[in-house]
N, C-alpha and C positions, 0 to 999 in steps of 0.2 A: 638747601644751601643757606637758608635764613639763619642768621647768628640772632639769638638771646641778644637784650640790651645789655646785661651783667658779661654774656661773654665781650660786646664790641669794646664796653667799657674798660677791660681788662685791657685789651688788646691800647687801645689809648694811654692807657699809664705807664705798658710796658716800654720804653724809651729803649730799650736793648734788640727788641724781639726782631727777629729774622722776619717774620710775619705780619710787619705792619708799616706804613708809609702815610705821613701826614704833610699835608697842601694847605695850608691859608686860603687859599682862592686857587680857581684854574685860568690865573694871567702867566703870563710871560714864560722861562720855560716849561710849565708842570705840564701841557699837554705833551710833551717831550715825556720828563722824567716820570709820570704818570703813566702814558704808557710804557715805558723803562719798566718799571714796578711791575705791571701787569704781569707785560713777560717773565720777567724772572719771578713772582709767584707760582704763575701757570707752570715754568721747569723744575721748581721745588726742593732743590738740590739737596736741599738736608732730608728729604724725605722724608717731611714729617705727615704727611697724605691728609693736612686739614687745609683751611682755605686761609689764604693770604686777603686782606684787608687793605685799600686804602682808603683814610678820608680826606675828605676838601670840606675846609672850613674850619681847620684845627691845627693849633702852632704845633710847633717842635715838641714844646711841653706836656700836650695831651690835652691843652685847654682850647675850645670851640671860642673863633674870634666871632661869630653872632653873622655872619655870613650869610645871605639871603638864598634858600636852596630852590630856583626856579625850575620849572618844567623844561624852559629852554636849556637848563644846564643841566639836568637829567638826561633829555635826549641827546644834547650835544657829547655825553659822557657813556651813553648808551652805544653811540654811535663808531665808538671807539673796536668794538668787538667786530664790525662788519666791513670796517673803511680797506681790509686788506691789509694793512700795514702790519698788523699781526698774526703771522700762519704757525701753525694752523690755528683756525677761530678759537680764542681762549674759552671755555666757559668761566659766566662771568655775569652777576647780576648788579643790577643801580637801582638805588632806594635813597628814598629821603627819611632822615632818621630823626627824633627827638633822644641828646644822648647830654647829660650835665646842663641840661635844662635850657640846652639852644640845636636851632636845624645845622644838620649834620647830612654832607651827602655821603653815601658809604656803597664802594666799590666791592664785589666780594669774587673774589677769584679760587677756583677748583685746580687742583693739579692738573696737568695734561695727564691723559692716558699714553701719549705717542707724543713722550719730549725727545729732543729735543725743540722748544719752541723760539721763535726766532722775530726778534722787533726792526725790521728795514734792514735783514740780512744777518743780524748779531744776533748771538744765542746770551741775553742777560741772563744772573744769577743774584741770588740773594745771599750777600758772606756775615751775618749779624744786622746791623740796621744801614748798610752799605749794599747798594748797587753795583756790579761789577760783569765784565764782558767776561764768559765760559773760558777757560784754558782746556788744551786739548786734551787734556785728563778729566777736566770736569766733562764735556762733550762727551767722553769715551762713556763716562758713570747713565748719564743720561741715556743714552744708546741702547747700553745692557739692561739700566729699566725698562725700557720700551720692551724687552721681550717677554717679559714676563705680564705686563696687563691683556686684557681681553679688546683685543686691538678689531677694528673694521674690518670688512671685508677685503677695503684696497691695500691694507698694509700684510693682508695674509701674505704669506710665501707661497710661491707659482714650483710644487716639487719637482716637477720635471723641467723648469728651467734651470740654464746654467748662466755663469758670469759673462759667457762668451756671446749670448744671448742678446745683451747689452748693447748699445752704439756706445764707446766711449767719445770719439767725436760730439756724438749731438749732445750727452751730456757736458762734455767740457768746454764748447765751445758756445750753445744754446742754454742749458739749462743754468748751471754753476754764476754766469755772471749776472741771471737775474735773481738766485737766490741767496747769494750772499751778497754782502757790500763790500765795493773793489779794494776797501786797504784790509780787509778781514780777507781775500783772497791772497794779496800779495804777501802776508805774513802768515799763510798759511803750509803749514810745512807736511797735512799731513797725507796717507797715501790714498791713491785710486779709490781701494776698498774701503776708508774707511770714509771721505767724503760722499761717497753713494751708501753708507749705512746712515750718515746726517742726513743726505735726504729722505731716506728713506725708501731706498729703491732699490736696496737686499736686505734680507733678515738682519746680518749683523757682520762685522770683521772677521768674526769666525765661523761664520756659516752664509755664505756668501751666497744664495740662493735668492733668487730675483724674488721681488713682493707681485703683487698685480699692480699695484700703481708703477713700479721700474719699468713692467715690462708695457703698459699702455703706452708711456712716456717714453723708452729709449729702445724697447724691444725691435728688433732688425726684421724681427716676422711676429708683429703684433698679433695678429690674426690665427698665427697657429697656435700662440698662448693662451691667448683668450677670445674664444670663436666670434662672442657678440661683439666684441668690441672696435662696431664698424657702422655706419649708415647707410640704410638702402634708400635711394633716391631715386624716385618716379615721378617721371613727369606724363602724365593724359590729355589727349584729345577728345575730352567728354566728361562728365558726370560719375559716371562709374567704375568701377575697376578691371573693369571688361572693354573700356573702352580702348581705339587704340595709342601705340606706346610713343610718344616723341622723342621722349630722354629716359633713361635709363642707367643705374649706376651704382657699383656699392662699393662707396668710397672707405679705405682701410689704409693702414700705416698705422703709423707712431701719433699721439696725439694730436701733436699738432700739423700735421699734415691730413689728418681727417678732418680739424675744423676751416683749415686753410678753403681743402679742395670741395668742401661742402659751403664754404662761402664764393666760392671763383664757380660755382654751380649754380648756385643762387644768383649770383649777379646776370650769367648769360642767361638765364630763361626769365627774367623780369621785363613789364613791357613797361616803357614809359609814352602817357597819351600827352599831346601838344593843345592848350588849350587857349583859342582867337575868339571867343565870343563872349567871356562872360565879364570880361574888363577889359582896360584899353592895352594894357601890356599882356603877352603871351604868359602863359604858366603852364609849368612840366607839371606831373605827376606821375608816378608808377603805380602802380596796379596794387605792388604791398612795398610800403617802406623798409627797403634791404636792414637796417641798424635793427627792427623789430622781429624780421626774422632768424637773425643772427642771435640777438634775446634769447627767444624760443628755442633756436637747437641746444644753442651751448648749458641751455639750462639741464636741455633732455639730456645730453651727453655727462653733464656733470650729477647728474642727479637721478640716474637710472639706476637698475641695479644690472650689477654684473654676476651674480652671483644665482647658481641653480636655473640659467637657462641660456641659450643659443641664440636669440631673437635680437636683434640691432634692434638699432634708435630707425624709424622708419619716418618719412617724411615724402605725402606724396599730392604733387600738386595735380587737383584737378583746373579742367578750364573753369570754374565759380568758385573754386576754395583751394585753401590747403589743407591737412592733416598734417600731424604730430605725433605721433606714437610714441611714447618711450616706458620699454620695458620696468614695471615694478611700481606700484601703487604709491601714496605720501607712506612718508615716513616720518617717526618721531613724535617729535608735538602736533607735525603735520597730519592734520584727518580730510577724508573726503569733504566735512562739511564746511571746515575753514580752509581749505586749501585756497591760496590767492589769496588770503586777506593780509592787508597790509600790516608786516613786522611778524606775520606766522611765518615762519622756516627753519628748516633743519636741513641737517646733512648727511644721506647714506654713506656719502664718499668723501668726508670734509678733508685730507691729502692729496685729493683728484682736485678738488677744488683748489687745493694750496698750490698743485702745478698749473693750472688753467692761470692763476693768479701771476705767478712765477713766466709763465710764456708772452703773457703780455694779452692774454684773451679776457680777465676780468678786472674790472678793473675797481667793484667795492663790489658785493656779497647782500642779498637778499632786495635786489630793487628790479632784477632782469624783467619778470610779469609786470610791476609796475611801468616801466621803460618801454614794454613793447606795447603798450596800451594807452599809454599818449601818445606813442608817434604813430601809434592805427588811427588812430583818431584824429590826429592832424592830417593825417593824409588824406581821412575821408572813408577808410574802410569801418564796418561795423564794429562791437569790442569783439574780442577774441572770445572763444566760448569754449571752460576746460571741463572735462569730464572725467573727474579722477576714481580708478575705480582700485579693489586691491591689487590686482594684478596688472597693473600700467595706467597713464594719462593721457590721455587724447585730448590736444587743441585743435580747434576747425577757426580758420580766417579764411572771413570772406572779401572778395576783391572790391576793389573803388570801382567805382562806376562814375 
């Protein structure tokens, strides 16, 4: 993805190019228009399949105003690809550059594979060195890209689902208003089928054939589409798996009612102890911080694989710990030996994740491990301890005491 100085330079002079966006500094609107840019980068529209460019630190002109390129403003710019506001996650790297013999920060943005890509509900485009929101002819062009790359597992088509398969309710009434923005809906003219091929949850307008992400998300009998696509919940009276059973449960539906009724699970089998002795005011605790396991499922569930086996997200509390299962080893850049390190992550499923986003269950991308390990910590339980192997991840948390 690294541009040659000779190519970034090129791209600086070119004042016309479709493919270039220059910022003086990142004050007042540019982290707006700056993400603007991205997006329409990432959808590509002229299809020219190289990467879109912008820099901070360079006028209109192509000339570098000598602009201080901080590490705070790398990360802060870094930061841009995971905050959510961009689904699905752009690929997209930040470097600080020597370019015309001053620092240069430089953005470098990759086509999507699965555009259309959308900035706080709007699909931008790029029309020559102008910004501009998708017309539903642009949207349709993008769409019909999309079936031609070598798309993820979630975006495959489900053959033996049909359109009727779908909830249109939970789509129009749940999904649609958090993935677009309400005056992009109200001037929206266009039909059923082809706002469920925008999101991405059928093949296309003309081939209306559920993907697995539709059918996770809207499907009426998730479960018979996609067998794993459910959490077995156990709760133990002892140490082992032999011990006996208190709770029991495997919770299935549509997206979001799997993570709904696996967190309304989680809440009734939490204990919370009362504590009179070790200051003068009383203090709660529970056993595990509910926000930290809530982390940890929706992680498994977003970041499992669904693909070539049966096996749910498993989650089974013993009376001393919990377990975490989720089918299918790191992925990506993700390796067994950096897994968990801070700013390693990828996405098997990164449109599962755009819906999780979309539902109101995520609310920025690659901080959940980090999240559930200070608020263990705060509570008093030990760190979380994962064990990722190729074939699935097991977390074990153990209880406060």
């Amino acid at each position: 993805m690294r541009l040659s100085d000779e190519e970034l330079k090129l791209s600086l002079d070119d004042l016309e190019s479709d493919r270039s966006e220059r910022k003086e500094s990142y004050k007042g609107d540019a982290p707006e228009t700056v993400r603007q840019a991205i997006c329409a980068f990432a959808n590509d529209l002229p299809g020219h399949q190289l990467a879109g460019v912008v820099f901070i630190g360079v006028r209109n002109d192509g000339h570098p105003v000598g602009l201080p390129i901080t590490d705070e403003l790398l990360r802060t710019l870094s930061d841009i690809r995971s905050d959510g506001n961009i689904q699905p996650m752009p690929s997209m790297s930040v470097e600080k550059r020597i370019l015309k013999g001053s620092e240069v920060a430089v953005i470098t943005v990759l086509p999507a594979d699965a555009p259309p890509v959308r900035y706080k509900g709007r699909t931008y485009i790029r029309t020559g060195p102008r910004r501009d929101i998708a017309s539903q002819q642009d949207e349709r062009i993008l769409n019909e890209r999309r079936r031609h790359q070598n798309l993820p597992f979630d975006l495959q088509p489900v053959p033996f689902a049909r359109l009727a398969d779908l909830s249109r309710s939970i789509f129009e009434s749940e999904y649609l208003p958090g993935a677009f923005a309400a005056d992009v809906l109200d001037a929206n003219d266009r039909s059923y089928e082809e706002r469920l091929s925008a999101c991405r949850m059928i093949e296309s307008v003309d081939k209306p054939v559920p993907t697995v992400l539709g059918c996770l998300v809207l499907g009426n009998r998730p479960r018979d589409l996609i067998p794993c696509g459910y959490v077995q919940f156990l709760r133990l009276d002892g140490v082992e798996l032999d011990a006996p059973i208190l709770d029991e449960a495997a919770i299935d539906g549509r997206l979001g009612e799997v993570l709904t009724r696996t967190d309304e699970k989680i809440k009734a089998n939490i204990s919370t102890a009362v504590d009179i002795q070790s200051s003068a005011t009383e203090r709660r605790y529970a056993d595990y911080p509910l926000a930290a396991l809530q982390q940890l499922v929706r992680n498994a569930v977003m970041h499992r694989s669904y693909e070539a086996t049966n096996a749910p997200v498993r989650f089974t509390w013993f009376s001393d710990r919990i377990e975490i299962v989720n089918p299918g080893g790191p992925y990506g850049i993700v390796t067994c030996e950096n897994f968990g390190s801070p700013g390693i992550t990828d996405y098997r499923n990164p449109h599962l994740a755009e819906a999780m986003k979309v539902l109101g269950y995520v609310q920025r991308f690659g901080v959940g491990i980090a999240i559930a390990r200070r608020l263990l910590s705060q509570n008093g339980n030990p760190p979380p301890v994962f064990e990722p192997r190729d074939t699935h991840v097991l977390v074990t948390l153990r209880r406060a005491e």
